[in-house]
C-alpha positions in Angstrom: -19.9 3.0 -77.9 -19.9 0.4 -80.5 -18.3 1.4 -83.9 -20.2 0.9 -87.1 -16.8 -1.0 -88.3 -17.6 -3.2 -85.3 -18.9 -7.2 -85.3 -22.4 -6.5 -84.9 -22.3 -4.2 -88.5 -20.7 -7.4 -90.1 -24.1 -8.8 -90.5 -25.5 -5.6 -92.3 -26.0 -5.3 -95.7 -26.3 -1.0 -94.9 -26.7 0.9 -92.7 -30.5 2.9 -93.3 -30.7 5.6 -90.5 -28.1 6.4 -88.2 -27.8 7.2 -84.8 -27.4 11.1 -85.4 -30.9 11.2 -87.7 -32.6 9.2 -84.8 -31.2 11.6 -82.4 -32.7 14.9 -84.2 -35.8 13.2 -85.3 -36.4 11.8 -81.4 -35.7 15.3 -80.4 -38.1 16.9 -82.8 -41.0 14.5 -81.6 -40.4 15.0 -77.9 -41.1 18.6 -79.0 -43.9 18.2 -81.0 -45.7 16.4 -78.5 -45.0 18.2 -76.1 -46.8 21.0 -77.5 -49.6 18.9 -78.5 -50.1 17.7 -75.0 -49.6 20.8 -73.0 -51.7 21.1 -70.2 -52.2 17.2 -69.7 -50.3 14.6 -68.9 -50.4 12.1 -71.2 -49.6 7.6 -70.5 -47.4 6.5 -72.8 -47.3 2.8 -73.5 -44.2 1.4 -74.3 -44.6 -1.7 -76.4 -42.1 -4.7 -75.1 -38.8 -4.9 -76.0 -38.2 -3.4 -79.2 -39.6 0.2 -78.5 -37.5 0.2 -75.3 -34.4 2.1 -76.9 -36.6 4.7 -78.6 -38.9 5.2 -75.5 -36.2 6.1 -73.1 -35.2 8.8 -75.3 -38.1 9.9 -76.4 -39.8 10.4 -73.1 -36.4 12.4 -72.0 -37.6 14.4 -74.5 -41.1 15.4 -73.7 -41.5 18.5 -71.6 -44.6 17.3 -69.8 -45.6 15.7 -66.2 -46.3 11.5 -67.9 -47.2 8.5 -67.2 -44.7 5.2 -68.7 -46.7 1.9 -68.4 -45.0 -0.9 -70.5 -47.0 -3.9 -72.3 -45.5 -6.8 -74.1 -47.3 -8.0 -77.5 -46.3 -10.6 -80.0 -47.1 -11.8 -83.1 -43.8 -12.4 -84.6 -41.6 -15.1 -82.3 -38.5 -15.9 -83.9 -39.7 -15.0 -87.4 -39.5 -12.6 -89.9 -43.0 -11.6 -90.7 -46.2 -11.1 -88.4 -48.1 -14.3 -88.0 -50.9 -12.0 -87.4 -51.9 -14.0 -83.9 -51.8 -11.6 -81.3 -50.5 -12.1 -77.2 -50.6 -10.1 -75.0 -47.9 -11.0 -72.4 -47.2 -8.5 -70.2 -50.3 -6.1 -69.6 -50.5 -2.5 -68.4 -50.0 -2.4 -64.4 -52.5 0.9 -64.4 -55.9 2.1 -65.4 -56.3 4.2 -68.5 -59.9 4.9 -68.1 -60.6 8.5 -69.2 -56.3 9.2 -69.7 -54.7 10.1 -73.1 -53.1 7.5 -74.3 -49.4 7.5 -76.5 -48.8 3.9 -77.8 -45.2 3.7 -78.7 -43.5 1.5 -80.9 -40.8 0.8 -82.7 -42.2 -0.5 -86.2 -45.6 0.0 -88.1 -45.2 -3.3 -90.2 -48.8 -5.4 -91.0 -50.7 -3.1 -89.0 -52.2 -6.4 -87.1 -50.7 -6.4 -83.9 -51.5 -2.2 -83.4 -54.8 -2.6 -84.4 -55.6 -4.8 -81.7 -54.0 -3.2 -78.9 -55.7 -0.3 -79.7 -59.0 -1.7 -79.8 -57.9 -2.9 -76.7 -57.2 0.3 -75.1 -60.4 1.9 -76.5 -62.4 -0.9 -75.1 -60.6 -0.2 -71.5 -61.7 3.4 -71.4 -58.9 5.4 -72.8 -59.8 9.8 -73.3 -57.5 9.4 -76.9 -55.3 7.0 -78.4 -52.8 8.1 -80.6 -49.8 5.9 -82.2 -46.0 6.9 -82.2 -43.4 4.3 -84.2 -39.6 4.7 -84.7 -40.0 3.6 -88.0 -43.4 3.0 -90.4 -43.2 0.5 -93.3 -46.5 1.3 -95.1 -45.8 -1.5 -97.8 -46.3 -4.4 -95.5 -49.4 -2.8 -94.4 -52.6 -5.0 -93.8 -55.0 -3.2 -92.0 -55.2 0.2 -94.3 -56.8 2.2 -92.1 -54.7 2.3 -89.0 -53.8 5.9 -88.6 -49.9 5.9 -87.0 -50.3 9.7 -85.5 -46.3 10.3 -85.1 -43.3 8.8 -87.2 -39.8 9.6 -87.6 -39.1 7.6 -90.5 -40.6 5.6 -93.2 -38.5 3.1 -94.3 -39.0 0.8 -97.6 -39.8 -3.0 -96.9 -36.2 -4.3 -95.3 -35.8 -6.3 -92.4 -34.0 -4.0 -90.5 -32.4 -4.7 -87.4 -30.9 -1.8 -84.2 -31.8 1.4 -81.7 -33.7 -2.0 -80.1 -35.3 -4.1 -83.4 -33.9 -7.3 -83.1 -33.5 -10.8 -84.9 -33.9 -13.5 -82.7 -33.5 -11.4 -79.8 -30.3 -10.1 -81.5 -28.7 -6.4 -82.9 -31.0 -4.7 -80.1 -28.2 -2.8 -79.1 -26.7 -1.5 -81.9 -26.9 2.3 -81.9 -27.7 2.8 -85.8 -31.0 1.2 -87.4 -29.4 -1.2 -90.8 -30.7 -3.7 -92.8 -30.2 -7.2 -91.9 -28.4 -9.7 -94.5 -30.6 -11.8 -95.5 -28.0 -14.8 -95.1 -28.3 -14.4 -91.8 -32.4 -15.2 -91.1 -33.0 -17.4 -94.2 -30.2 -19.8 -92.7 
């Protein structure tokens, strides 16, 4: 277990949510959707590589026969912010036509890149879409009316790195969620 007196915490200006909140707040979401989804058996898209962390816990937490199909997006690279270009670079391996959909990620920021995978996902078929995220950060938002069905946390606008949110591929594996110096990305 890495200690929050460890090296990767050097480069934190705070911690914001630790691992014991994320813990009870994963739990309470496994359960809520698991109520919300009884009697199907929902897909649930994790979205490449940050939302790994969160998914793995999160779907340990749902009492329901699922689906996991994994897609990676980008819009970001090595920056900061969203250029708002969307990739797709790893696709879903399996048909969604006519299956409920769970998109899960690990930050609502812009809105831009959601958006598009969802219009995606609609356009492929999908019975419902609805959108779970780690963390929401409605002041970045661009796209006003994407509705984010599930979220553990709203956090104010901080680049905030850990539980899989990275810098430059960096902090994924830090077990709290804290905000990033800024001396480290405006190098």
């Amino acid at each position: 277990m890495i200690e929050a007196n460890g090296r990767l915490y050097e480069d934190l200006t705070k911690i914001l949510v630790t691992r014991e909140e994320i813990a009870r707040k994963v739990d309470e979401l496994g359960k809520l959707i698991t109520t919300e989804y009884q009697g199907r058996e929902p897909v649930l898209v994790c979205i490449l590589k940050g939302a790994t962390v969160f998914f793995s816990d999160l779907v340990r937490a749902i009492d329901l026969p699922l689906s996991m199909e994994f897609m990676a997006i980008s819009s970001y690279g090595s920056a900061t912010k969203s250029s708002g270009v969307v990739r797709v670079i790893k696709d879903l391996d399996n048909d969604i036509l006519n299956k409920d959909v769970i998109i899960v990620e690990d930050i609502v920021d812009s809105g831009v890149t959601l958006n598009y995978l969802k219009g995606m996902l609609e356009h492929r078929g999908a019975a419902s879409i609805k959108i779970v995220t780690l963390l929401d950060k409605p002041a970045r938002r661009r796209v006003k009316d994407l509705k984010v069905d599930f979220s553990c946390f709203n956090i104010p606008d901080e680049f905030v790195v850990g539980y899989g949110l990275d810098y430059d591929q960096k902090y994924r594996n830090l077990p709290d969620i804290g905000v990033l110096s800024p001396a480290v990305y405006e190098q």
